[in-house]
C-alpha distance (Angstrom), angle and dihedral (degrees) to the residues before:
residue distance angle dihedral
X1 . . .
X2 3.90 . .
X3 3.52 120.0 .
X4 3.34 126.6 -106.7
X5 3.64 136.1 -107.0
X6 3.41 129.6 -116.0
X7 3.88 115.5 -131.3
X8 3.93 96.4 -112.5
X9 4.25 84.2 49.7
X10 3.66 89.2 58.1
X11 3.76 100.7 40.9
X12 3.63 83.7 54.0
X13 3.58 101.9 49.9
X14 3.72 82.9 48.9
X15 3.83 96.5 60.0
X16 3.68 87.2 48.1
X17 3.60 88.2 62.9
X18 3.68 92.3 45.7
X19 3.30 116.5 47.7
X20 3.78 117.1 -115.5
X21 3.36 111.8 -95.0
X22 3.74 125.1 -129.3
X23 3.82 145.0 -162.1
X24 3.69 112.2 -131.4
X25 4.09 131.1 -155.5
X26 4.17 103.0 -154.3
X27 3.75 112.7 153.6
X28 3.74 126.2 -117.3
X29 3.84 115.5 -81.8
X30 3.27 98.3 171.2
X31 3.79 120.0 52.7
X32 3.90 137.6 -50.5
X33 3.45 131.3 -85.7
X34 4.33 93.8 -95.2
X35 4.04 112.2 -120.5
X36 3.65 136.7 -171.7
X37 3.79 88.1 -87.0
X38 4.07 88.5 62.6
X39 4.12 79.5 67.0
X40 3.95 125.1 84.5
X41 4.26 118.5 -161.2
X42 3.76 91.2 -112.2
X43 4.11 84.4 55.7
X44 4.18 94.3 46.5
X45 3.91 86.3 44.0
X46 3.62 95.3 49.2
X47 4.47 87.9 47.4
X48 3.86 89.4 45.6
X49 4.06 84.9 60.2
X50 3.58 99.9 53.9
X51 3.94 145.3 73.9
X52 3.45 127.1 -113.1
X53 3.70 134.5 168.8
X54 3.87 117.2 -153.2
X55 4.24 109.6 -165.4
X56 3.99 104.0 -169.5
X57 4.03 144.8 119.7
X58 3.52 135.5 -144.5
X59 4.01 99.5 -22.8
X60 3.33 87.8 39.3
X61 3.70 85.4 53.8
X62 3.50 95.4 50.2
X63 4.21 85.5 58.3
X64 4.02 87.7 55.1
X65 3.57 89.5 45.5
X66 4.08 87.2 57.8
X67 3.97 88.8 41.6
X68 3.88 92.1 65.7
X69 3.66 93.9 42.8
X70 3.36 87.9 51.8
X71 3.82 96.0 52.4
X72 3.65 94.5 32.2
X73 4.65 77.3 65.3
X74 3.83 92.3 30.7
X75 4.19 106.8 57.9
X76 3.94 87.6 167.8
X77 3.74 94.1 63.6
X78 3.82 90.7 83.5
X79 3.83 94.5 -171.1
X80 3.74 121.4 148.0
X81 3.64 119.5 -133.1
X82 3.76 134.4 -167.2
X83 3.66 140.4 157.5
X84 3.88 113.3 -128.0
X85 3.23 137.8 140.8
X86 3.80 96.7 -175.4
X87 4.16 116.2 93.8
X88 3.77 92.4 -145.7
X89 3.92 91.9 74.5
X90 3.69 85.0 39.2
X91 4.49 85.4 95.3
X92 3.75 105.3 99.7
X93 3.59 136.0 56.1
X94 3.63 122.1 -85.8
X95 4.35 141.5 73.3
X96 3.48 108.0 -57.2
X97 3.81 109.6 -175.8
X98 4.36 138.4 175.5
X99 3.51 146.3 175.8
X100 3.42 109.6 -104.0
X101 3.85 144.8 -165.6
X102 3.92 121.4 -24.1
X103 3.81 130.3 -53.8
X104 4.14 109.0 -109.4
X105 3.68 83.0 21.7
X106 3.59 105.4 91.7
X107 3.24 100.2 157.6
X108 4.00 92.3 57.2
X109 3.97 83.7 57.0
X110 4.41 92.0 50.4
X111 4.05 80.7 47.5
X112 3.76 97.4 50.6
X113 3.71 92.9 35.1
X114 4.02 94.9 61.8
X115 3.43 94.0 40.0
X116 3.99 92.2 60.1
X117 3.43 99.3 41.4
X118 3.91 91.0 52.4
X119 3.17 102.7 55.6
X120 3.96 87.5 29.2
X121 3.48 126.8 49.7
X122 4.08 102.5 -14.5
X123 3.43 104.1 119.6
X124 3.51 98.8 62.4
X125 3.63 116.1 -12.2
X126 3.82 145.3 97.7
X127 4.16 119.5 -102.5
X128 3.96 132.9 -170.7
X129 3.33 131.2 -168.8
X130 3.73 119.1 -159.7
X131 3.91 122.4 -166.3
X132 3.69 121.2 -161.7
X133 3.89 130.5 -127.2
X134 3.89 91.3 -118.7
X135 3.80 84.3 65.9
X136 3.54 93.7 72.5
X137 3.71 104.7 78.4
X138 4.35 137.0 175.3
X139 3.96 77.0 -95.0
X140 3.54 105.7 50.1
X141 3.84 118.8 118.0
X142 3.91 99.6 -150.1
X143 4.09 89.4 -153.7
X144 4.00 90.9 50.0
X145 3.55 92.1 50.1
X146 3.77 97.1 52.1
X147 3.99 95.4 46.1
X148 3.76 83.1 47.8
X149 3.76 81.6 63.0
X150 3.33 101.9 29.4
X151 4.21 92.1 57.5
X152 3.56 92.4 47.4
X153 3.77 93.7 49.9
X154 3.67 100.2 44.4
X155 4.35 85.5 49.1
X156 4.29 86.2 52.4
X157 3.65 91.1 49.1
X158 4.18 99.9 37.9
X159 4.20 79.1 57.3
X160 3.72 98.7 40.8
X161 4.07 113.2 34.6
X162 3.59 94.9 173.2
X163 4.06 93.9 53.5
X164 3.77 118.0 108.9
X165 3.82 119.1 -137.0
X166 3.75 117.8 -160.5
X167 3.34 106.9 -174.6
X168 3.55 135.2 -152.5
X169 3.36 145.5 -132.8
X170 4.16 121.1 -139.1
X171 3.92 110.9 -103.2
X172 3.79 116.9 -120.4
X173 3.70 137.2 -138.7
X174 3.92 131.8 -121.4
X175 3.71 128.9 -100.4
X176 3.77 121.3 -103.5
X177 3.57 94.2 -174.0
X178 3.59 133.0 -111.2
X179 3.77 100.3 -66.8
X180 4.00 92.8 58.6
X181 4.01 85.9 46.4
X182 3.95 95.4 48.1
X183 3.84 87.2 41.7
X184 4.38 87.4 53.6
X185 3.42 90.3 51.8
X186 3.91 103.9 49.4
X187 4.18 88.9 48.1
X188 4.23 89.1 51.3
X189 3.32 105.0 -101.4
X190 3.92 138.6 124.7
X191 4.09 110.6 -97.5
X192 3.58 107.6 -135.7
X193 3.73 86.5 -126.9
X194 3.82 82.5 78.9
X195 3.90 96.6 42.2
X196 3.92 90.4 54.2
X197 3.91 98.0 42.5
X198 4.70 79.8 51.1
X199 4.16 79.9 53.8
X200 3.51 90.6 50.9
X201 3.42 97.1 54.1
X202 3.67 94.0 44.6
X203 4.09 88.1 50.4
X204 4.31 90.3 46.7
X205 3.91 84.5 52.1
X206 3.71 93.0 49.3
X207 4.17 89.8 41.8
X208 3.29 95.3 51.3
X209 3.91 97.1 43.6
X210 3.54 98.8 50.8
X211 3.94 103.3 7.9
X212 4.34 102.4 125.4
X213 3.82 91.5 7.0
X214 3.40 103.9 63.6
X215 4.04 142.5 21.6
X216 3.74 108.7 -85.1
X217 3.74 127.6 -179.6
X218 3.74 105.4 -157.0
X219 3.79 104.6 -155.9
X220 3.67 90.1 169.9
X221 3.38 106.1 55.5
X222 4.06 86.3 40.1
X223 3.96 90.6 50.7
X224 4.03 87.0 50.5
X225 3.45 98.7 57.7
X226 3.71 118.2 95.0
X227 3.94 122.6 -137.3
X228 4.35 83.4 -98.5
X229 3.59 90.7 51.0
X230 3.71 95.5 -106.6
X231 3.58 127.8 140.7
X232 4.05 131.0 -94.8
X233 3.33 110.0 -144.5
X234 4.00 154.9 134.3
X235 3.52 133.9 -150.7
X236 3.36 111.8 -121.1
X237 3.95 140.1 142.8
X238 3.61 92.0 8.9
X239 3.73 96.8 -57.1
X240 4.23 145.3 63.5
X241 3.71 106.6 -87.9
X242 3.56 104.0 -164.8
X243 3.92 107.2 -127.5
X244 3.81 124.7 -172.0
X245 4.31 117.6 -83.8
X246 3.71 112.1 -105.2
X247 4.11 84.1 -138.7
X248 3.90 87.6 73.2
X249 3.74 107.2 52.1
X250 3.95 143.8 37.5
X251 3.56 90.3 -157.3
X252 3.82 117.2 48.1
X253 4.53 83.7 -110.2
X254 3.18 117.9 24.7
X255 4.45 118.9 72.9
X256 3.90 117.1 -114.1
X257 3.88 117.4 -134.6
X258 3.67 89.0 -91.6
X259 4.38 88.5 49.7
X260 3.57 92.2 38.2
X261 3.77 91.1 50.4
X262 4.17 94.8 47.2
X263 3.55 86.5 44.9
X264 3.93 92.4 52.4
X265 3.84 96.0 54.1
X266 3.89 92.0 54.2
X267 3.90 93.8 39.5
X268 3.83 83.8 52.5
X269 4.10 99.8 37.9
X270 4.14 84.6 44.8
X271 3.79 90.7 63.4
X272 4.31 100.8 33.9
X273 3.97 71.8 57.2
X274 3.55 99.3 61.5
C-alpha cells in the first residue's frame, strides 16, 4: 500500500502542476484612470441637466458612496442625486440610481434594468447597467452571458434611438496569492483565479463590442490600476488576468473609501464626457 501524503506534500505537488501564480507591476499603456480635472464647467453643467438611471448593488454602491464624497468636496458640480428605483420620480434632471434584481441572478438584474429605464428615462436619457462579481459563477458561460446582454441591449436601443447606453464592465476580485488558490482547489472549490480570468472574458467581449463605438465605463481596468499606475495582475492560464488592487478594498470585492472615491471621479468624469 503506498504511503500517504501529507497535506503540505500534496498542496505542493499541486502548485507544480499549476503554475505559481504571480502579481505583476506593468505600467499603464493605455490611458489614465480619468479625474475630475479631465472635466471642464460647460461639461459638469451640461451632466447636471440630464437624466440618468444607474441599476447596480453593492459595488455599485460603493461608486455612489464615492459620488457624494465627491460632491460633498466639489460644491460646483451641481449634480442632483437620488436613489429610486421607481420611473415616476424619474422626471427631472439629475442621477437617479437603485439596487436592482438579485446577486448570482443576472438575468433578474437585465430584466429589472429594461423595465425601469422604459418606462423611466428612455426617451431621452442616459442608462447603466452594472453586474456584480458574484455573478460570475463555476457555471457561467462567459459568451452566453454577454449575448444575454448584448440581445437585451440591442432590443432597448432598436425601441429607444435617442437612449444612451453606458456600458459596463464586470468588477473583479483581489488576489490571495497562490497558496489560498492551491488550497481552493484541493477542498473542491472554484479558485478565484478562474472566476476573474471568466470576468475577463466577459469584459474583452464587451471591449471589443462596443470599445470606440459606444460610451464604456471600464471599471475593471480602473479597479486594476494601482495608485502608481501599475498593473494588478496574476499569471494564470497562460495569460495576465487582471485581478482587483489590494490598495482599493478591505475586503477582496467591495471598494474602500479611498477605492470608492477614485472610482467616483472616473464614474462621474466618464459620463460629463459623454
Amino acid at each position: 500500500m503506498p504511503p500517504r501524503l501529507a497535506p503540505a506534500a500534496i498542496l505542493a505537488g499541486t502548485m507544480s502542476l499549476l503554475g505559481c501564480g504571480r502579481e505583476t507591476g506593468g505600467q499603464v499603456t493605455m490611458f489614465d484612470v480619468p479625474t475630475l480635472d479631465h472635466v471642464t464647467q460647460e461639461q459638469w453643467r451640461s451632466l447636471a441637466a440630464r437624466r440618468l438611471f444607474f441599476g447596480h448593488q453593492s459595488v455599485g454602491g460603493n461608486v455612489m458612496e464615492g459620488v457624494r464624497d465627491v460632491l460633498t468636496s466639489n460644491p460646483q458640480i451641481s449634480l442632483r442625486v437620488i436613489e429610486t428605483a421607481d420611473p415616476l420620480h424619474m422626471k427631472e434632471p439629475g442621477l437617479y440610481h437603485a439596487v436592482i434584481g438579485r446577486n448570482g441572478a443576472p438575468d433578474s438584474k437585465l430584466l429589472a434594468f429594461t423595465k425601469i429605464v422604459t418606462e423611466g428615462i428612455a426617451d431621452s436619457g442616459t442608462a447603466m447597467l452594472k453586474y456584480c462579481y458574484v455573478d460570475i459563477t463555476r457555471h457561467t458561460d462567459p459568451d452566453a452571458f454577454f449575448k444575454s446582454y448584448r440581445g437585451a441591449i440591442d432590443s432597448l436601443r432598436a425601441a429607444h434611438p435617442t437612449l444612451t447606453i453606458v456600458h459596463m464592465t464586470l468588477p473583479l476580485r483581489a488576489d490571495r496569492g497562490t497558496w489560498h488558490h492551491v488550497k481552493t482547489i484541493v477542498r473542491g472549490n472554484i479558485p478565484e483565479r478562474e472566476l476573474n480570468l471568466t470576468r475577463q472574458r466577459y469584459n474583452e467581449m464587451l471591449r471589443v463590442t462596443y470599445g470606440g463605438r459606444e460610451p464604456v465605463f471600464d471599471l475593471a481596468f480602473f479597479e486594476s490600476r494601482r495608485p502608481d499606475g501599475g498593473a494588478a495582475s496574476v499569471r494564470y492560464q497562460g495569460q495576465e488576468v487582471p485581478v482587483l488592487a489590494r490598495e482599493w478594498t478591505n475586503d477582496g470585492g467591495h471598494l474602500n473609501p479611498r477605492g470608492r472615491r477614485r472610482i467616483a471621479e472616473a464614474f462621474l468624469a466618464t459620463l460629463a464626457s459623454q
